[in-house]
C-alpha positions, 0 to 999 in steps of 0.5 A: 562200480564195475568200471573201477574193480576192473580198472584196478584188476586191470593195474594189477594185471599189469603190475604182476606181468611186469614182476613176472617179466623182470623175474624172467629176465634176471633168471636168464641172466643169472643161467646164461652167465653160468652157462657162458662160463662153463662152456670150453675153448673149443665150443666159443666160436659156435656159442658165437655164431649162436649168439649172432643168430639170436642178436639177428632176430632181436634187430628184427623184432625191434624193427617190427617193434618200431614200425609199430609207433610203440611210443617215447619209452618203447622207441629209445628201449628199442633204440638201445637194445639196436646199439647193444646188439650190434656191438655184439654181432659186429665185435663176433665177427671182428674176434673170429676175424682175428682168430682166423687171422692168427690160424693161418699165421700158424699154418704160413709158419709151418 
């Protein structure tokens, strides 16, 4: 009788981790959307190196993640989240490539 009020606590535990989890996600969702587009020209390019840092430490937790055999579903969430990031450092850095390209287009013109 214990065993089964515990595994039902146990369920329910997880269930309500996980709401809070989803909550969690879809109010930084929500905020950064808001944030990102009320921030300034001039402030891009620092907001991109941020965001460059905080993609760096999801590759790394991810690869800690998979060096834990975290399973089918943990694998290809980590394997997603791996594409997703590097699209996001590597077109950083292809955008500030560009832009200070077009700078120094401007200063030979001068």
């Amino acid at each position: 009788m214990i065993s089964q009020v515990q595994g039902v606590m146990h369920s329910t535990l997880q269930t309500n981790d996980l709401l809070s989890n989803i909550m969690v996600f879809v109010l930084a969702c929500v905020l950064g959307y808001y944030i990102i587009w009320r921030v300034s020209g001039a402030l891009h390019a620092p907001l991109l190196g941020v965001t460059n840092v905080i993609s760096s430490i999801i590759i790394v937790a991810c690869l800690k993640n998979l060096s834990t055999n975290p399973g089918f579903a943990g694998t290809l969430l980590c394997l997603i989240a791996l594409f997703l990031v590097s699209i996001n450092i590597f077109g950083g850095y292809y955008i500030t490539a560009k832009m200070l390209n077009s700078m120094q287009n401007i200063k030979r013109k001068k």
